[in-house]
Backbone as CSV, one residue per row, in Angstrom:
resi,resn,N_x,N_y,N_z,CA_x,CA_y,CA_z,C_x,C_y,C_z
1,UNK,9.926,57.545,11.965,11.152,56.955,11.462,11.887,57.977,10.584
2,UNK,13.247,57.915,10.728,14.312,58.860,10.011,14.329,58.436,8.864
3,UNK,14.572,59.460,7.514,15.254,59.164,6.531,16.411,58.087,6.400
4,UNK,16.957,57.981,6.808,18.292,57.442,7.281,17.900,56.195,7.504
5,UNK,16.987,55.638,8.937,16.133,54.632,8.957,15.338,53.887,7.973
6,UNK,14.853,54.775,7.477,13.985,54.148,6.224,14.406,53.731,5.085
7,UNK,15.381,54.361,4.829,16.507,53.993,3.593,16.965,52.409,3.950
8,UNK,17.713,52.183,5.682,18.115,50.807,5.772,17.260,50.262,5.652
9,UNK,15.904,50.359,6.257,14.906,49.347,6.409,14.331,48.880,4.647
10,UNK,14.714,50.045,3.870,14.055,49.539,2.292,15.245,48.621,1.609
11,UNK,16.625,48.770,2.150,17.392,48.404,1.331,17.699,46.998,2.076
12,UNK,17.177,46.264,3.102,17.043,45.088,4.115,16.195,44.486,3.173
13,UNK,14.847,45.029,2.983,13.715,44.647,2.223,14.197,43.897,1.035
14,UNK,14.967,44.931,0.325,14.997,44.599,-1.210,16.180,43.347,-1.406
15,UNK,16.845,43.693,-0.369,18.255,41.979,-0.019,17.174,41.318,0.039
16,UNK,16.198,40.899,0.800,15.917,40.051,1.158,14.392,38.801,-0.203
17,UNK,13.989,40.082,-0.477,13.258,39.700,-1.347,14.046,39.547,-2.675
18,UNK,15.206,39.902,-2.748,15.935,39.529,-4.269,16.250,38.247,-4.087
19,UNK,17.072,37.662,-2.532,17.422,36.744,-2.166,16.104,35.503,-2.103
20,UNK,15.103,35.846,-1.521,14.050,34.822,-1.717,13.472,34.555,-3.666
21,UNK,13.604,35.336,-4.231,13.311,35.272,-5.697,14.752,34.198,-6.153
22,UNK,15.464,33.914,-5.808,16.716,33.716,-6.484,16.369,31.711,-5.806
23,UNK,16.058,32.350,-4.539,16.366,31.002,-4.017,15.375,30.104,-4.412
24,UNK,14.452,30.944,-4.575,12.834,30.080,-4.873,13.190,29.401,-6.339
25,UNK,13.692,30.387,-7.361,13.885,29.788,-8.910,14.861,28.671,-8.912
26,UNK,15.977,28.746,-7.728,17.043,27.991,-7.950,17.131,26.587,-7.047
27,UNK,17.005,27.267,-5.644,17.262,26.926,-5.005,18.083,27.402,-3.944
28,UNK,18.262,26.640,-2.550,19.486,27.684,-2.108,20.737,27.480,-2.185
29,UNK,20.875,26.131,-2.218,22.518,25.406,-2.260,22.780,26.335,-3.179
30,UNK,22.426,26.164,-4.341,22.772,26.950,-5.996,23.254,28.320,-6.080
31,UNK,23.064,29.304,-4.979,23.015,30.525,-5.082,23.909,31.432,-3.809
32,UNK,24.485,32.017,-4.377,25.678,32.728,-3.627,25.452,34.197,-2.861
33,UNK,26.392,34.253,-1.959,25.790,35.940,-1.266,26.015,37.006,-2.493
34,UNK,27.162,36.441,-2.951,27.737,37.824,-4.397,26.110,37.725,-5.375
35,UNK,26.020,36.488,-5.643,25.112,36.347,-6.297,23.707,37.598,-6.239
36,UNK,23.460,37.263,-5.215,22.407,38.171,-4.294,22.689,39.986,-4.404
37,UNK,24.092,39.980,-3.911,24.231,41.047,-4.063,24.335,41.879,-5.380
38,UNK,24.929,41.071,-6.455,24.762,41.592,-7.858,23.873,41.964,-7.717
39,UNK,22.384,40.827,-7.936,20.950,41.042,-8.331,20.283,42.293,-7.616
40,UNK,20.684,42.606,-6.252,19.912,43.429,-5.646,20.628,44.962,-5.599
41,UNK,21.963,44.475,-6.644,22.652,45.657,-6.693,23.309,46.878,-5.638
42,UNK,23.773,45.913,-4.584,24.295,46.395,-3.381,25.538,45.536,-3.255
43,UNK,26.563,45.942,-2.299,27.917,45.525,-2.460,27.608,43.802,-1.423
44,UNK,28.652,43.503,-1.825,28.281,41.844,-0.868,28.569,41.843,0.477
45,UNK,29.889,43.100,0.887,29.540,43.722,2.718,27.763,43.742,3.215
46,UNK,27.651,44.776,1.977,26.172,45.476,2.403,25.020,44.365,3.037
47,UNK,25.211,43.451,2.263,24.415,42.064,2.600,25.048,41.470,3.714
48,UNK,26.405,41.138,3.811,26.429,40.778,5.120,26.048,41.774,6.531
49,UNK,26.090,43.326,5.776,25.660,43.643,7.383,24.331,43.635,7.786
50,UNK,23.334,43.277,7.064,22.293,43.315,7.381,21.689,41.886,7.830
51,UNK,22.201,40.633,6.965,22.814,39.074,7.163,23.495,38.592,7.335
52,UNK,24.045,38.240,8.741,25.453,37.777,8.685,26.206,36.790,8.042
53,UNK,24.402,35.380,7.996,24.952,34.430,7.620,23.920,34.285,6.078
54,UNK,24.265,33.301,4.843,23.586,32.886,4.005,22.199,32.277,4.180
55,UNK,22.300,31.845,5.252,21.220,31.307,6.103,20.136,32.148,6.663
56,UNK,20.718,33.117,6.970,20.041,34.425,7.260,18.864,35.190,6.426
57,UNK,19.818,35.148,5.346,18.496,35.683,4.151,17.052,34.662,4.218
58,UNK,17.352,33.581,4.491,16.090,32.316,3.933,15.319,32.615,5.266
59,UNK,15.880,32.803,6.612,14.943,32.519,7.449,14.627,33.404,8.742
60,UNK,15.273,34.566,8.185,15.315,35.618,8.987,13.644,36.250,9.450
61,UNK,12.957,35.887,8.894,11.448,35.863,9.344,10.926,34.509,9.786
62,UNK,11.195,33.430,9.093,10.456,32.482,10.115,10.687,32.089,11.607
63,UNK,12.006,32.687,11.891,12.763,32.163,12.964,11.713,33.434,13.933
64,UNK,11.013,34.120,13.620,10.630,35.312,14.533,9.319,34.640,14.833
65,UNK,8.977,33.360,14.396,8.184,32.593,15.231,8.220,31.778,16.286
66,UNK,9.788,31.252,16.368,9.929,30.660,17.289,10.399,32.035,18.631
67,UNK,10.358,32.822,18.423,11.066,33.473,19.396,9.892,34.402,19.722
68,UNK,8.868,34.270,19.298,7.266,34.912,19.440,6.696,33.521,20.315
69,UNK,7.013,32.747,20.080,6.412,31.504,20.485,6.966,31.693,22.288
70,UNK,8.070,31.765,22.755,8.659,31.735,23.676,8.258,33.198,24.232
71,UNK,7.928,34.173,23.812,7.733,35.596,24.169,6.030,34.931,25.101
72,UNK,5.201,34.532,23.870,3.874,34.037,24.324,3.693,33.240,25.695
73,UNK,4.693,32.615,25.575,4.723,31.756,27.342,5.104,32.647,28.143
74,UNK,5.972,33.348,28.224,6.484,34.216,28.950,5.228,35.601,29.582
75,UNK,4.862,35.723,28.592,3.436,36.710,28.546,2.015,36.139,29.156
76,UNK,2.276,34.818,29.704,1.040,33.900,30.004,0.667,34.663,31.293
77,UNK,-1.156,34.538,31.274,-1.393,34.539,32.793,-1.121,33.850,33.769
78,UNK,-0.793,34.696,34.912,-0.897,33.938,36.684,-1.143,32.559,36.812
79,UNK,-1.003,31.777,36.964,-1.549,30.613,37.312,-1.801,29.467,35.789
80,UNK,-1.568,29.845,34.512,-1.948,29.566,33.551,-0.498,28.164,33.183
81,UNK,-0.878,27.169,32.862,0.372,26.200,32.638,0.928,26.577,31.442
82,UNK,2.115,26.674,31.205,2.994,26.742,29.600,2.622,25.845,28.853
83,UNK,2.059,24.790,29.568,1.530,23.622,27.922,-0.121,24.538,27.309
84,UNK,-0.139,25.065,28.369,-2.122,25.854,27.646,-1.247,26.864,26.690
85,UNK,-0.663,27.865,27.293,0.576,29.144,25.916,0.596,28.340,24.968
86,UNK,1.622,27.654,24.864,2.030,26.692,23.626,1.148,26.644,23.034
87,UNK,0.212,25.561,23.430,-0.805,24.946,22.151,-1.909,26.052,22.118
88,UNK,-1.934,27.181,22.167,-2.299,28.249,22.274,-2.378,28.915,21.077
89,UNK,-0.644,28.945,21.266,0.203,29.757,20.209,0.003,29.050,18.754
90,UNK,0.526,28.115,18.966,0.714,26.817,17.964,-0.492,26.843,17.177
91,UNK,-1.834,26.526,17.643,-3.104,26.157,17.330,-3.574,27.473,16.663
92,UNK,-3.269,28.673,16.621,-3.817,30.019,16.365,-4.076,29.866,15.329
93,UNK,-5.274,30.517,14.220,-5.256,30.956,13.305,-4.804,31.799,12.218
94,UNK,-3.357,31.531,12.015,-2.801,32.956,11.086,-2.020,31.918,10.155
95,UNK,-1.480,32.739,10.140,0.074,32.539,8.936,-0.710,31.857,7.803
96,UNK,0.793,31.340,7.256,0.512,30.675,5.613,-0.691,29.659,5.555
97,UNK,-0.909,28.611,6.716,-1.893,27.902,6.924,-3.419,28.336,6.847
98,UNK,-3.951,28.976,7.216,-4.629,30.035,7.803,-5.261,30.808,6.279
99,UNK,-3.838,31.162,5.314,-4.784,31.745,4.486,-4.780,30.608,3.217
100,UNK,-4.259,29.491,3.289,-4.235,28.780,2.329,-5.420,27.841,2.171
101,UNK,-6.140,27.602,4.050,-7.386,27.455,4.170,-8.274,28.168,3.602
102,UNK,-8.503,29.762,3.482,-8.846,30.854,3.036,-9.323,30.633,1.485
103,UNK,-8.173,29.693,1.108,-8.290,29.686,-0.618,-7.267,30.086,-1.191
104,UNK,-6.545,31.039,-0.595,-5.750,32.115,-1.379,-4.533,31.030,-1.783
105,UNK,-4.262,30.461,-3.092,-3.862,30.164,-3.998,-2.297,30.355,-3.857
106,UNK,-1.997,31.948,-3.870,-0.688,32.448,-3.310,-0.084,32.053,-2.388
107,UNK,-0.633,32.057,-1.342,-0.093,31.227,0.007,0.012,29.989,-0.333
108,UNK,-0.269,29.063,-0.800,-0.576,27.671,-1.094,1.240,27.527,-1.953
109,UNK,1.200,28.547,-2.712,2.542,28.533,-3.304,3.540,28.858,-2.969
110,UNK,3.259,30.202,-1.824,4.732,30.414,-1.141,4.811,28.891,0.418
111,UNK,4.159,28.197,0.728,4.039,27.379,1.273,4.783,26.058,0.913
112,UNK,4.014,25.891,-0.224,5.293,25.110,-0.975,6.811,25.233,-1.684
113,UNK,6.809,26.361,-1.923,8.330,27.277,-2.204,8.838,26.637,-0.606
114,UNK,8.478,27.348,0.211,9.194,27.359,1.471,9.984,25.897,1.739
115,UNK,8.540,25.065,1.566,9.296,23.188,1.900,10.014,23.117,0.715
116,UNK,9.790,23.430,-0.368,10.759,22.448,-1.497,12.121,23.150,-1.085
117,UNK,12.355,24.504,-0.516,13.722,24.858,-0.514,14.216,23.760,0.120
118,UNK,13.709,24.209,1.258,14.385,23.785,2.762,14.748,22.203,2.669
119,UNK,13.576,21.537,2.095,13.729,20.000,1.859,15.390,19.675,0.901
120,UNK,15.387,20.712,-0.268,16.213,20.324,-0.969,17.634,20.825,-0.426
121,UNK,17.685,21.153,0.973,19.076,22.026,1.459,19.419,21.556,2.927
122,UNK,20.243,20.467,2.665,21.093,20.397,3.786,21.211,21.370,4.966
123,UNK,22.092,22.768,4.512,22.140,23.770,5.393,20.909,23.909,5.680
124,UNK,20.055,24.648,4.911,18.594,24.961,5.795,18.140,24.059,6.725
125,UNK,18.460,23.055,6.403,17.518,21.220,7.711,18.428,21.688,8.825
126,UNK,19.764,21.859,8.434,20.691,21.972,9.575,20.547,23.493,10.374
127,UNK,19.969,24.731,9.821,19.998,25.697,10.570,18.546,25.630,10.898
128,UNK,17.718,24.717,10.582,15.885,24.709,11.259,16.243,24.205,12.653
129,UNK,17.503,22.988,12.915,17.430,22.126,13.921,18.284,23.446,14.774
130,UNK,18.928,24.367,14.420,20.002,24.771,15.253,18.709,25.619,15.769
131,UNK,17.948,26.638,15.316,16.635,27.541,15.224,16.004,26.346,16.415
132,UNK,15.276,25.398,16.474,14.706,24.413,17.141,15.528,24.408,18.588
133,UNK,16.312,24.120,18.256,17.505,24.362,20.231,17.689,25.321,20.745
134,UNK,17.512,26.171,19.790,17.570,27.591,20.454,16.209,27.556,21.032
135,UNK,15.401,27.899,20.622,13.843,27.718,21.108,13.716,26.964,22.419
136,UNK,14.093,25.822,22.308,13.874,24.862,23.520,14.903,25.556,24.522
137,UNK,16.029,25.697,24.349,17.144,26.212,25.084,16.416,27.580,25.889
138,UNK,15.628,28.480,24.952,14.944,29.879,25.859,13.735,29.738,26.777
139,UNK,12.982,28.275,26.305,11.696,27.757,26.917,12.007,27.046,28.304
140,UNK,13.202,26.325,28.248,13.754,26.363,29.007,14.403,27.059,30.017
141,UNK,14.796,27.846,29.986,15.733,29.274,30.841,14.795,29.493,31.248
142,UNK,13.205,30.538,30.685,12.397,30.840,30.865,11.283,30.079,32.387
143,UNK,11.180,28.629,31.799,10.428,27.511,32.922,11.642,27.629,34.134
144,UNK,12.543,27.222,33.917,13.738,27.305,35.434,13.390,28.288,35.820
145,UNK,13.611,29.301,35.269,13.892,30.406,35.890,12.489,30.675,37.145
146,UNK,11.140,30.927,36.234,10.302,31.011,36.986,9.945,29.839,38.264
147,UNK,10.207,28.623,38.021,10.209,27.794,39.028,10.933,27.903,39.986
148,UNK,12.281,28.862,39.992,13.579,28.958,40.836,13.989,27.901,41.504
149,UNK,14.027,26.982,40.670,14.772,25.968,40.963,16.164,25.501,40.394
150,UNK,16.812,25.237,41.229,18.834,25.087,40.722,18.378,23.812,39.759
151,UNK,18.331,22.986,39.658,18.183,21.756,38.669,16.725,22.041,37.430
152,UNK,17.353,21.855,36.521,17.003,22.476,35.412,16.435,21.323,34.495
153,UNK,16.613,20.125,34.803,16.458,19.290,34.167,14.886,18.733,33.795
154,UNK,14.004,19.027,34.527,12.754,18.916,34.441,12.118,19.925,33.704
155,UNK,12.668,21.299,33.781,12.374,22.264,32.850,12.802,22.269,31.341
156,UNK,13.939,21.816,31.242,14.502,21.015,29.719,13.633,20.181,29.340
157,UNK,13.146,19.327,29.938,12.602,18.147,29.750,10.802,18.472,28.992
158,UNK,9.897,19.615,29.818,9.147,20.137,29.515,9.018,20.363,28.471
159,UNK,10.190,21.822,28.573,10.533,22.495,26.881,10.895,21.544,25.477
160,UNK,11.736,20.655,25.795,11.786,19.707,24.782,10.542,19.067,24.422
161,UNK,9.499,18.530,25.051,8.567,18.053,24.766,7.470,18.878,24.331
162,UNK,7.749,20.216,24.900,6.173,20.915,24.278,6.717,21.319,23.029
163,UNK,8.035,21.603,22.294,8.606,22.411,21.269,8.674,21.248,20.404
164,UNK,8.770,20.012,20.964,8.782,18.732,20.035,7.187,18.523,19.073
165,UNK,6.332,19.166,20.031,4.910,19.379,19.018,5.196,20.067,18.079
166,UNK,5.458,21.331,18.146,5.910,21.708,16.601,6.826,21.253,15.925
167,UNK,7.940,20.892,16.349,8.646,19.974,15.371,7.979,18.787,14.699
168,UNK,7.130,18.254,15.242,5.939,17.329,14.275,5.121,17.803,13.436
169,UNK,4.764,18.906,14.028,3.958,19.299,13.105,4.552,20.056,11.955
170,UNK,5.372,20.861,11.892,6.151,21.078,11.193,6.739,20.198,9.995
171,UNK,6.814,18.847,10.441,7.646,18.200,10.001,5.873,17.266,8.879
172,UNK,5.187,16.621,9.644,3.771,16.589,8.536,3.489,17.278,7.552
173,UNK,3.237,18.975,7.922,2.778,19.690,7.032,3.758,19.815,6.208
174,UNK,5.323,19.637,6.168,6.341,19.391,5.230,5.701,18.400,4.385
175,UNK,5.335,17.265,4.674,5.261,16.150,3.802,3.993,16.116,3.064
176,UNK,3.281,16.505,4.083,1.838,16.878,3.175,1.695,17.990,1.904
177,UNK,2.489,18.671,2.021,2.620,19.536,1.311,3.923,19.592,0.218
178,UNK,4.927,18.513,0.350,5.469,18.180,-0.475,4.484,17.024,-1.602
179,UNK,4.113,15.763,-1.024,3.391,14.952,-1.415,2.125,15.545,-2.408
180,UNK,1.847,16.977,-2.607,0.637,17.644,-3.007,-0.634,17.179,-2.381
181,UNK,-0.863,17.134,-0.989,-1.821,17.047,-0.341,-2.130,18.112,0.404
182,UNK,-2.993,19.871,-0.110,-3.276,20.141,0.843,-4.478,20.563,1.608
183,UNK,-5.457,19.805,0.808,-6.531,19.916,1.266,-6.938,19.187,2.816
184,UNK,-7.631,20.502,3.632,-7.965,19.673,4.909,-6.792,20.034,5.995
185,UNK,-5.466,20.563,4.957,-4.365,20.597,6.180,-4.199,21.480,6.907
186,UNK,-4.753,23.063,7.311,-5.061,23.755,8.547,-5.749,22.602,9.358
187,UNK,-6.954,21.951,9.156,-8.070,21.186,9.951,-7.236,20.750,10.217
188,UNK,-6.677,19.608,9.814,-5.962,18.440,10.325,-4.594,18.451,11.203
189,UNK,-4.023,19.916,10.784,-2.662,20.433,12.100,-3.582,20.636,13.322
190,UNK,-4.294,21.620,12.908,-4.857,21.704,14.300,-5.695,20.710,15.079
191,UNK,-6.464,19.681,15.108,-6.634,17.821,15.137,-5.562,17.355,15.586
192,UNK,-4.049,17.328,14.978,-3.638,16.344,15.378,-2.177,17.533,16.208
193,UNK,-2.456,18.658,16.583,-1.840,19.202,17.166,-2.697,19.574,18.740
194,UNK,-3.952,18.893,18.743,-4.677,18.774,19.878,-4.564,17.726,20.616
195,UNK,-4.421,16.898,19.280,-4.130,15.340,20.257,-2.681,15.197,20.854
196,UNK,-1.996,15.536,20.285,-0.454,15.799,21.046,-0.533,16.636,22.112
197,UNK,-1.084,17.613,22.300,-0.972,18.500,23.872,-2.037,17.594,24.786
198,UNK,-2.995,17.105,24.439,-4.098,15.927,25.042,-3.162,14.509,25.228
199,UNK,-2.437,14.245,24.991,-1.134,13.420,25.429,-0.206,13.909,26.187
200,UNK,0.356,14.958,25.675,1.395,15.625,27.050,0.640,16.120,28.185
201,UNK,-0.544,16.294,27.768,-1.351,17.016,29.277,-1.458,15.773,30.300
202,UNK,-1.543,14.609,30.115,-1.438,13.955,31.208,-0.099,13.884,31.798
203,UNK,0.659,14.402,31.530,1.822,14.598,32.607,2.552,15.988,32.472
204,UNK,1.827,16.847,32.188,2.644,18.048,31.495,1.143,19.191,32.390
205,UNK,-0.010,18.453,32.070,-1.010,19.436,32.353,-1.051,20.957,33.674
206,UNK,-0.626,20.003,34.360,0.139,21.204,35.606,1.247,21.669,36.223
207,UNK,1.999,21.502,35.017,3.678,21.901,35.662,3.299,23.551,34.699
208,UNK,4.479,23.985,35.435,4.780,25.406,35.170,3.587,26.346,34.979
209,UNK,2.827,26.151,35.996,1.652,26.872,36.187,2.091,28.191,36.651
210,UNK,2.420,29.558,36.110,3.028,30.724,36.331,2.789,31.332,37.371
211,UNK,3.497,31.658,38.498,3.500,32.218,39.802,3.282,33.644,39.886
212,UNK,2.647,33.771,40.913,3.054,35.272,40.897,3.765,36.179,40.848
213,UNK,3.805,37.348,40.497,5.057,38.132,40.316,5.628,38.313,41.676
């Protein structure tokens, strides 16, 4: 990587983490791009070119799950159904879940930072759902496409339903973790994110079984 490179990539960094410090103390409604840009001491262009939108700063990494999520189906083996990818993906062991099981205390807190924003912000609910259609919208393209079939509607239909598991689950571990419950809650996503693909698998279990190249 270039000088040049590395300079943008540190000064992306430091927007972004001034912007999550600001939003976490405040909130996000509360807090402005100038705002941001004071604090991180870069001009308020500078922030938009690296964010276009306000929205951008908050979720410019989580959204690289849903679009990892759709990469993962796409990446599936031969013959393998998109509902096995999914709950695949979904069910994995990582992220904030993962180490908050772990113990690690920290995670437990940026976990809850994350829901109390989002809970307390209109825009954010409203750019999770826009983030959510997009997802279904590429899971979709993706299933048509490989099926090569002109009517698309069964492939929508799929994608909406397997992407609707994470939107539940998503939407639990919100509450569980607002409510201060989080003991048990890796176990219990993954439990009751089994029983949801063990429900769609009876009518989901063998569609979009990936063809050959």
């Amino acid at each position: 990587m270039g000088l040049r490179e590395l300079k943008k990539q540190q000064t992306r960094q430091l927007i972004a983490d001034t912007a999550w410090r600001l939003f976490a103390d405040r909130g996000f409604d509360r807090v402005t791009v100038a705002e941001v840009a004071r604090e991180a001491q870069v001009a308020e262009a500078t922030v938009f070119n690296y964010f276009p939108t306000k929205e951008d700063l908050f979720y410019h990494r989580l959204e690289a799950f849903e679009a990892e999520l759709v990469e993962a189906v796409a990446a599936r083996e031969v013959g393998e159904p998109a509902l096995a990818a999914v709950r695949r993906y979904l069910l994995a062991s990582d992220g904030l879940l993962a180490q908050v099981e772990a113990g690690d205390a920290g995670a437990l807190q940026r976990l809850r930072t994350v829901n109390r924003v989002i809970a307390a912000s209109p825009a954010l609910q409203a750019r999770e759902r826009q983030a959510m259609a997009r997802s279904t919208d590429r899971l979709a393209e993706l299933l048509a496409a490989e099926a090569g079939a002109a009517d698309d509607v069964t492939a929508r239909a799929a994608a909406s339903a397997l992407l609707g598991v994470q939107r539940a689950l998503v939407d639990h571990v919100r509450r569980r973790v607002l409510d201060d419950e989080p003991a048990r809650l890796a176990a219990d996503v993954r439990d009751l994110g089994r029983r949801a693909f063990a429900l769609l698998e009876q009518g989901l279990g063998d569609y979009a079984a990936k063809p050959p190249a």
